[in-house]
N, C-alpha and C positions, 0 to 999 in steps of 0.2 A: 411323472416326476421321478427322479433318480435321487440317490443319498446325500448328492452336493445342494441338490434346489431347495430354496426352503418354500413351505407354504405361503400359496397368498392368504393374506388374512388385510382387513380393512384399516384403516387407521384405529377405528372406533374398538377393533378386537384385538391391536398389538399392544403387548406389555409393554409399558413405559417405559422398563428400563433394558428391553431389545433395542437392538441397532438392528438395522440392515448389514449384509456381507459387505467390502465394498467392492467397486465393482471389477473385474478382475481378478480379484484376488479373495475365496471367501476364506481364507484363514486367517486373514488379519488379525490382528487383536482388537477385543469388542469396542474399548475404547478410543483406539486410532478410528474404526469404525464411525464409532459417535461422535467423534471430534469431527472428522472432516465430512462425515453430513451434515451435522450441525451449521459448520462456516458456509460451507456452501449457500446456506440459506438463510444465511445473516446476511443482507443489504447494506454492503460499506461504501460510503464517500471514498472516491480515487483522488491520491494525491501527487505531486512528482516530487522529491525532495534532489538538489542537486547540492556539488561540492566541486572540490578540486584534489588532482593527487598533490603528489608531492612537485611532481615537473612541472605544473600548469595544466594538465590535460581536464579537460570536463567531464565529470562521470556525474551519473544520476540515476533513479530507479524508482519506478510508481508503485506506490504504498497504496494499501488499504486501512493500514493500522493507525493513522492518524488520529490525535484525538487532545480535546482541550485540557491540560491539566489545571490550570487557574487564571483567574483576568488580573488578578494584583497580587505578584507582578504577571505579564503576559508570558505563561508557559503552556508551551503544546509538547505532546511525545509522537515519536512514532517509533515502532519495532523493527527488528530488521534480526537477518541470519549472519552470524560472524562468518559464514561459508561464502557471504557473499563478493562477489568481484567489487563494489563500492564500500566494503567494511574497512580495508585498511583506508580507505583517505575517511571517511567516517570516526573511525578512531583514532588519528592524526591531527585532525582538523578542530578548529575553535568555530566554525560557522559552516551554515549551511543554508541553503534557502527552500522552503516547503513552498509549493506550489499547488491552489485548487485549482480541479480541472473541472471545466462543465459540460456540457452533452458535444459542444461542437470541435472540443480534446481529444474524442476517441479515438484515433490517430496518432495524436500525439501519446495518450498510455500506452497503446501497442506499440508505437518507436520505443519507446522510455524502457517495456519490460522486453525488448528485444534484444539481441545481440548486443554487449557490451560496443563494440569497436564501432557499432553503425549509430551510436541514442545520438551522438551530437554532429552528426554529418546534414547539411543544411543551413538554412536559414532560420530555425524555429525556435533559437535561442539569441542573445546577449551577452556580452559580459556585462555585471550588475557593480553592485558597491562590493567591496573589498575584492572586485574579480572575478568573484562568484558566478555564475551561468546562469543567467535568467529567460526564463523560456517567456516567449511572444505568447500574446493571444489567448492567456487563462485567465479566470474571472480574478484571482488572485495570488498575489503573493507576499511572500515575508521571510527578510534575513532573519536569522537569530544567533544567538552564543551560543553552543553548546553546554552545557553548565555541570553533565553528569552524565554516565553510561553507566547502567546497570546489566552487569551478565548474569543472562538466566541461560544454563543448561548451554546450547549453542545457540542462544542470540543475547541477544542485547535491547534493552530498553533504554532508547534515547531522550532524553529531555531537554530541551533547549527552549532559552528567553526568547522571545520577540525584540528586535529592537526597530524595526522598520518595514516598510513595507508599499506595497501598491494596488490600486483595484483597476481593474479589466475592464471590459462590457459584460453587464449578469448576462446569465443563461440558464439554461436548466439544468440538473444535476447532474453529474454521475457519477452511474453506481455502478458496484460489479456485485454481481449477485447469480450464482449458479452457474461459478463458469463464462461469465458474459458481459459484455460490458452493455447499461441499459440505461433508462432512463425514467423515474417515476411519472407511475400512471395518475389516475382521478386522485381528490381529497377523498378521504373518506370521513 
């Protein structure tokens, strides 16, 4: 072992409030550290949230950060990076449509988190109500309003109503969890 490696030690025998180095890079700072070990190993529902720019063109981007914020009235959020190529029609835009994906989307999240210029080349969308881009073939989806953007640091917390929507064929889940896109195992 040289001065960079750290010891192994067991789960059972690491202080709880060590991180690991991460990988690449061990001077990180411990918390960036712990942050994105942590997520890594958080199991999120993939989702595809789509819009329009300003011209008409369809942009969109799969999210992991989706998430219910109340049933009366129907509000969901999801988060997003102001850095990102979909933030200015994002914060332009009065709707957008969130899309769940199920195990047999995986394809379609890899389009979605791929190269801007290639997510809408295809067949794998619609235009929806007010225009909006709706993707074929997911277990679900739903327009909403926009209603509020909250800026954290450099993102943004989206919040938007529910006002309609459609359901797919169920399927299995999925999740992205360690880098990967998966699908849950047994009940436990």
């Amino acid at each position: 072992m040289n001065d960079t490696e750290a010891p192994e030690t067991s789960p059972a025998t690491t202080p709880a409030t060590a991180a690991p180095p991460l990988e690449g890079d061990p001077n990180a700072p411990q918390d960036l550290a712990a942050f994105k070990h942590a997520f890594r190993r958080h199991a999120a529902g993939v989702a595809v949230i789509t819009s329009r720019s300003e011209d008409g063109t369809p942009l969109g981007f799969t999210a992991t950060s989706l998430a219910s914020l109340s049933s009366v009235p129907p509000l969901a959020t999801f988060n997003m990076a102001r850095s990102a190529s979909t933030w200015p029609a994002i914060a332009a835009n009065d709707r957008v449509v969130i899309h769940i994906l199920g195990a047999r989307n995986r394809a379609l999240a890899q389009k979605l988190s791929g190269p801007q210029e290639q997510r809408f080349v295809g067949d794998h969308w619609t235009p929806g109500p007010h225009g909006l881009p709706v993707l074929t073939g997911v277990t679900s989806w739903m327009v909403g309003r926009i209603v509020d953007r909250v800026l954290v640091h450099n993102s943004a917390v989206v919040i938007v109503q529910i006002e309609e929507g459609g359901m797919g064929e169920n399927d299995d889940a999925l999740l992205y969890h360690e880098r990967a896109y998966r699908v849950p195992g047994a009940e436990v």
